[in-house]
C-alpha positions in Angstrom: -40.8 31.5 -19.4 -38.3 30.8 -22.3 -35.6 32.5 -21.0 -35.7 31.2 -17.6 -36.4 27.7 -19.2 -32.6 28.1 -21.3 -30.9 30.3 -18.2 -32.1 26.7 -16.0 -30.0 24.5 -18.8 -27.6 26.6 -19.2 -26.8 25.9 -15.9 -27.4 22.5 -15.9 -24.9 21.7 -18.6 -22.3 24.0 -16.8 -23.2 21.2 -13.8 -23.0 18.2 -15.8 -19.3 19.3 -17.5 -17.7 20.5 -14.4 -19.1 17.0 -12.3 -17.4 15.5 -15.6 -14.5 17.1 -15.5 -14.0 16.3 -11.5 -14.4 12.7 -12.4 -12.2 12.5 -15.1 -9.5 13.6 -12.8 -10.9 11.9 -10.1 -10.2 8.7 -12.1 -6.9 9.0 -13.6 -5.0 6.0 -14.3 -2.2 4.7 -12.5 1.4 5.8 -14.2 4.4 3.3 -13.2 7.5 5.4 -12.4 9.9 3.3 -14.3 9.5 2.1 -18.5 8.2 -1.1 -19.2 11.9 -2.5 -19.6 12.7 -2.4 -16.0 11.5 -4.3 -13.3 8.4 -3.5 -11.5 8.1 -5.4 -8.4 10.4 -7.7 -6.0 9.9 -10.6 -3.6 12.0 -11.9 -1.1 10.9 -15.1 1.0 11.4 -18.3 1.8 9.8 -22.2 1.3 9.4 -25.1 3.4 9.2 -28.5 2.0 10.1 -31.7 3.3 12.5 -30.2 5.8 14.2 -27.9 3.1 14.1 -24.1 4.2 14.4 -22.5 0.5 15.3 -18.7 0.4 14.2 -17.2 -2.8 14.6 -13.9 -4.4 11.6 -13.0 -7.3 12.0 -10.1 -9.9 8.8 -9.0 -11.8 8.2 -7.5 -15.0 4.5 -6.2 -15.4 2.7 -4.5 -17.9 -1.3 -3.8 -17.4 -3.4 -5.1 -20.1 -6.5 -3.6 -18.3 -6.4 -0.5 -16.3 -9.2 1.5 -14.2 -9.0 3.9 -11.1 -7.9 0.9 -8.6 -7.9 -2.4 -10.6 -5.5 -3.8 -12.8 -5.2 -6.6 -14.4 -1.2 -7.3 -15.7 0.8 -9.8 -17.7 3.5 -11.0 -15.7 7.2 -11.9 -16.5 9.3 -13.2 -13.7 12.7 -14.7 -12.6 13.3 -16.4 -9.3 16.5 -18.0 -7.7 16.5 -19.7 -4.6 18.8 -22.0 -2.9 18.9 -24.2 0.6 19.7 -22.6 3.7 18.8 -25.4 6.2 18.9 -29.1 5.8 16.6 -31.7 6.2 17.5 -34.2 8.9 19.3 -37.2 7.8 17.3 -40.4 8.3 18.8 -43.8 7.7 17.2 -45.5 4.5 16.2 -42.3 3.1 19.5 -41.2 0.9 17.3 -37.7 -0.2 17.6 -36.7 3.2 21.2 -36.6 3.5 21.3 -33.4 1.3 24.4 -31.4 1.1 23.0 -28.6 -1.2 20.0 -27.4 -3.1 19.2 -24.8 -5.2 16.4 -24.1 -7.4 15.8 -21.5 -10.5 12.8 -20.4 -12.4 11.4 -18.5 -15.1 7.9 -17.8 -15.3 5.2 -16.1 -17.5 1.5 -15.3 -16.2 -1.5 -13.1 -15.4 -2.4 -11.1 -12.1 -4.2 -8.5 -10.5 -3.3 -5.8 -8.8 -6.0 -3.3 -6.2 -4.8 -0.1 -4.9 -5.4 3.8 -3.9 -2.7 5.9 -3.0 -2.5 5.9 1.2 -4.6 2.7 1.5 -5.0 -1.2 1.3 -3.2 -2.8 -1.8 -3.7 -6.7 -2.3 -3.6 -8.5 -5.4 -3.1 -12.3 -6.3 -1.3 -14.1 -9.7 -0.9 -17.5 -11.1 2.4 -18.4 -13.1 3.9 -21.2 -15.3 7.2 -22.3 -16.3 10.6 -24.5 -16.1 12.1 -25.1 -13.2 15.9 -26.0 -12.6 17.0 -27.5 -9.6 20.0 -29.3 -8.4 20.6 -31.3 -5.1 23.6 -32.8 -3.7 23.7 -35.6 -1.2 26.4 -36.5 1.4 25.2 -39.8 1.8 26.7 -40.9 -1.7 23.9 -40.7 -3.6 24.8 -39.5 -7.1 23.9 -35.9 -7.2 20.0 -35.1 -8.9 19.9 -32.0 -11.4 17.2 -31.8 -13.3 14.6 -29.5 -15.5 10.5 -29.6 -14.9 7.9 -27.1 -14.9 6.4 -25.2 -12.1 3.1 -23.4 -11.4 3.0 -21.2 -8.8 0.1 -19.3 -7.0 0.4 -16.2 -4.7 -1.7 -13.2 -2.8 -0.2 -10.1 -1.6 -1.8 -8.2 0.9 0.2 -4.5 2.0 -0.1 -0.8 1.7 -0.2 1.3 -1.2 2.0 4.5 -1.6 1.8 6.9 -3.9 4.7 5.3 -6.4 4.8 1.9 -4.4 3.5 -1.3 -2.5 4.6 -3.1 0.1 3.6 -6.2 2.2 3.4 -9.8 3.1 2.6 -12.7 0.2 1.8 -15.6 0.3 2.1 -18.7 -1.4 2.0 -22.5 -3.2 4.0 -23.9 -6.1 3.4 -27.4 -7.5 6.0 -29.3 -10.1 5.1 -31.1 -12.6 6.9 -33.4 -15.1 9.2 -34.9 -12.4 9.8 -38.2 -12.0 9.5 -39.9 -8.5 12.5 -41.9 -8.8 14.4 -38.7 -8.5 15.8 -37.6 -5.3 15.1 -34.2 -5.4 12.0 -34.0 -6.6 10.2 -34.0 -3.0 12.0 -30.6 -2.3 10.5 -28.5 -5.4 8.2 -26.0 -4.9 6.3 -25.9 -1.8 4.3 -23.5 0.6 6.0 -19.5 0.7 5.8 -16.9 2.5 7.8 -13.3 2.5 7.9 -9.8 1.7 7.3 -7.6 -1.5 7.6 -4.0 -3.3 5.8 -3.6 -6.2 6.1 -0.2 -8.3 4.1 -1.2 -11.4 
């Protein structure tokens, strides 16, 4: 009765560490193909606001502060440049509509997360703070606006998942703050976005 009592958890334990050592592998954590130093994700989209159309080009840096199987959570780093690539309609009376050119640079820091298995649905979202620079020129004779603020911008991404990479469609808002209304550009800052990323983190 002993023995078959100690052959019965022998076997049991040879169970338990072989299910254990399954789902250790089964669970292995995500390793970015590139060091921490380089870039880890891209975005390039455009905004509409009052008329502007905005392209913009985003660079990440991420680095995961939290890490499981399929969630991340990641401390973001990012630089964005964007400049006007169609013009609002002039409109007499309304000198911030005669604009000549506009572009519109920022450097952010925040938090995101990140969802993914290899060969399936990635989607993620972030929220990210920081200056804004922006210049506008008017044909109308309006002195030209240039100007510093800050910006917090939201996004989603929604896409695939690879086995190195992510791509997809994003998504979002930005709103300025510490602008002054008296400024002519100020109406064209930020806005509603929408375009395309690859993210390797």
């Amino acid at each position: 009765m002993h023995r078959k009592l100690f052959v019965l958890l022998v076997f049991t334990l040879g169970l338990v560490s072989t299910a254990q050592a399954q789902s250790s592998r089964s669970r292995r954590e995500h390793v970015s193909p590139t060091p921490a130093w380089l870039p880890r994700g891209v975005v390039l989209g455009a905004s509409l606001r009052e008329e502007l159309l905005t392209s913009r080009l985003k660079v990440q840096w991420q680095w995961a502060f939290f890490q499981d199987r399929k969630d991340a959570f990641v401390f973001l780093v990012e630089g964005g440049l964007g400049w006007g690539t169609a013009m609002p309609n002039p409109v007499a009376g309304k000198p911030e509509t005669f604009l000549g050119s506009y572009y519109e640079h920022t450097a952010q820091v925040g938090v995101g997360y990140r969802n993914h298995l290899p060969d399936s649905l990635h989607w993620g979202f972030q929220v990210t703070g920081g200056p804004v620079f922006y210049g506008a020129h008017f044909d109308g004779g309006a002195p030209p606006d240039k100007h510093t603020a800050g910006i917090i911008e939201g996004r989603i991404q929604v896409g695939y998942q690879f086995e190195q990479f992510a791509t997809g469609v994003t998504v979002g808002y930005g709103e300025p703050f510490g602008l002054k209304r008296r400024y002519l550009g100020r109406g064209f800052v930020g806005g509603p976005m929408v375009g395309l990323f690859v993210d390797w983190r």
